[in-house]
C-alpha positions as semicolon CSV with decimal commas, in nm:
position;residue;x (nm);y (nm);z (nm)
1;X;1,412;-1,560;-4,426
2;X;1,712;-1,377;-4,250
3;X;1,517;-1,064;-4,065
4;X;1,740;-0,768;-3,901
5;X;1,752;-0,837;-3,515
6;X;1,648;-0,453;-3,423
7;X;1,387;-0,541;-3,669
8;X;1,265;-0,896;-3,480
9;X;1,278;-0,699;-3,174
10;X;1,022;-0,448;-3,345
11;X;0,806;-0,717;-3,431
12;X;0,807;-0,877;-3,028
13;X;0,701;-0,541;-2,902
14;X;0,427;-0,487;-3,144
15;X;0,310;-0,826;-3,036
16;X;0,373;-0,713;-2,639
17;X;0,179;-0,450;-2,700
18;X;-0,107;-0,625;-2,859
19;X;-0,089;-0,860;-2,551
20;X;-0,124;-0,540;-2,333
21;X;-0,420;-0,437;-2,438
22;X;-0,570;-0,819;-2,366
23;X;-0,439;-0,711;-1,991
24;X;-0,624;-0,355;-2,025
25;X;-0,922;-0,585;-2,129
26;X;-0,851;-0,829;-1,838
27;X;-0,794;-0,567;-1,604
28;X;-1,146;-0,425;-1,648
29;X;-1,259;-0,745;-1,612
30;X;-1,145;-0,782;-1,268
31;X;-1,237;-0,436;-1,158
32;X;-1,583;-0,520;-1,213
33;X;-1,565;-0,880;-1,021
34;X;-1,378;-0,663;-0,752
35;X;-1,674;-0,406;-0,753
36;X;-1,903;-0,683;-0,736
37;X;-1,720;-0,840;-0,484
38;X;-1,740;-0,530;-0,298
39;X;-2,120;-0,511;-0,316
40;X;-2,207;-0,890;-0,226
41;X;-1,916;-1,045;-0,064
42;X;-1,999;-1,341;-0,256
43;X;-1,677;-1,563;-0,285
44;X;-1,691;-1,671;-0,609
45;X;-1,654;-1,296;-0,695
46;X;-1,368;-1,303;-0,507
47;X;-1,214;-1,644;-0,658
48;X;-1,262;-1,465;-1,014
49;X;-1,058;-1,139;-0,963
50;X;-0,843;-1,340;-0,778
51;X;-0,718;-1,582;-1,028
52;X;-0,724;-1,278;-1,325
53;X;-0,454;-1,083;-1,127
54;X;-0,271;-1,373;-1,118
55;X;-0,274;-1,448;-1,410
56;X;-0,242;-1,097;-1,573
57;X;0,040;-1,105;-1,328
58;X;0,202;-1,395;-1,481
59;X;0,170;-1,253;-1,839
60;X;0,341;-0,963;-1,753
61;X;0,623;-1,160;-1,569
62;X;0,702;-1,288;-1,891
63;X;0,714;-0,967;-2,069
64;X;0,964;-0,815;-1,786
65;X;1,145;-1,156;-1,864
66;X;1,180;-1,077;-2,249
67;X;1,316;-0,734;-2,143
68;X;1,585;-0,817;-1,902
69;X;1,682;-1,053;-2,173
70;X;1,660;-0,807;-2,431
71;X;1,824;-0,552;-2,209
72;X;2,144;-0,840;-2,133
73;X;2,176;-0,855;-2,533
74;X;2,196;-0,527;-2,544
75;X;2,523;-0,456;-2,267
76;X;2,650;-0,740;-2,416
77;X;2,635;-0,591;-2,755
78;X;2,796;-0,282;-2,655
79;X;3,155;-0,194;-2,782
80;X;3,137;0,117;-2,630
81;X;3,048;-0,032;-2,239
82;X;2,818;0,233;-2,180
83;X;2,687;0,318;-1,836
84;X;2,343;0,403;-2,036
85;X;2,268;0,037;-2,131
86;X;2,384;-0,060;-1,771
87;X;2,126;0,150;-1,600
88;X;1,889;0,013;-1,850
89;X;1,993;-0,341;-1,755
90;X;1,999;-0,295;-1,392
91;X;1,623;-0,117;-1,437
92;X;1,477;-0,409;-1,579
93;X;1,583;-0,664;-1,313
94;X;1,456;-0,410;-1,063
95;X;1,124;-0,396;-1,241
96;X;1,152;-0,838;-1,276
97;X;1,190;-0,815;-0,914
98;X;0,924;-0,605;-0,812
99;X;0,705;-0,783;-1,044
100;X;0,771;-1,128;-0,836
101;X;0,739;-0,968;-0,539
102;X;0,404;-0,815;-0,660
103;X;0,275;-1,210;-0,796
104;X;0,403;-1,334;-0,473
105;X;0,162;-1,127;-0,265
106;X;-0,128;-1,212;-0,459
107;X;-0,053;-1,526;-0,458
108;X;0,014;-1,482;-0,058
109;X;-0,353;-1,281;-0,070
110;X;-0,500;-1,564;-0,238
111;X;-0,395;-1,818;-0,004
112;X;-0,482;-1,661;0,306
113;X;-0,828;-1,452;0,262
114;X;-0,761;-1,285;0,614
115;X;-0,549;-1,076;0,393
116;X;-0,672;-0,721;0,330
117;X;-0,840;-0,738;0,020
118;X;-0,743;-0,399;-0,134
C-alpha cells in the first residue's frame, strides 16, 4: 500500500508519542526508587533508578535520531532553501547533542558513585 510520506511521518509521531508516555510512566518510576533511595541509601535503590535513566535516556536518543533525520529530509526537500528548515535542522543536532552529552553523564554517574547523585 503506497501511503503519503507527510502522512507516514504522522503515523511515527503518533507512535513517538505513545512511546512518551511509557517514559512519563518510567520516569515516575524512577522518582520513586530515587525517593526511596533518598530515604534508605540502600544500593539496589540506587542500581534501579540508575539503569531507568539510562535507559529512558537511550529511548529518547533514538527519537532525537528520527528527528534530525526527519529534519535532513526535510532541507533536502526544500526547493525554496529556506533558512526556516535550516534552523530547524541545526536545532535538532543541537538537541542530539545535548542528549549524548546528557546519557554520557549518567552513564559517567553510574560508573563512578562518588558522583553527586542529584
Amino acid at each position: 500500500m503506497n501511503i503519503n510520506p507527510s502522512l507516514r511521518d504522522v503515523e511515527i509521531e503518533n507512535i513517538i508519542w505513545v512511546i512518551y508516555l511509557f517514559i512519563i510512566g518510567a520516569n515516575f518510576v524512577s522518582n520513586y526508587y530515587v525517593e526511596k533511595y533518598a530515604y534508605t541509601h540502600d544500593e539496589k535503590n540506587r542500581k534501579i533508578f540508575r539503569y531507568i535513566n539510562i535507559t529512558v535516556l537511550s529511548i529518547i536518543l533514538l527519537i532525537y535520531i528520527y528527528y534530525v533525520h526527519t529534519s535532513y529530509n526535510n532541507m533536502k526537500k526544500d526547493t525554496l532553501n529556506s533558512i526556516y528548515k535550516k534552523c530547524i535542522f541545526a536545532a535538532s543536532i543541537f538537541v542530539l547533542i545535548g542528549g549524548i552529552i546528557y546519557l554520557m553523564v549518567e552513564f559517567y554517574k553510574n560508573n563512578n558513585p562518588e558522583v553527586a547523585l542529584f
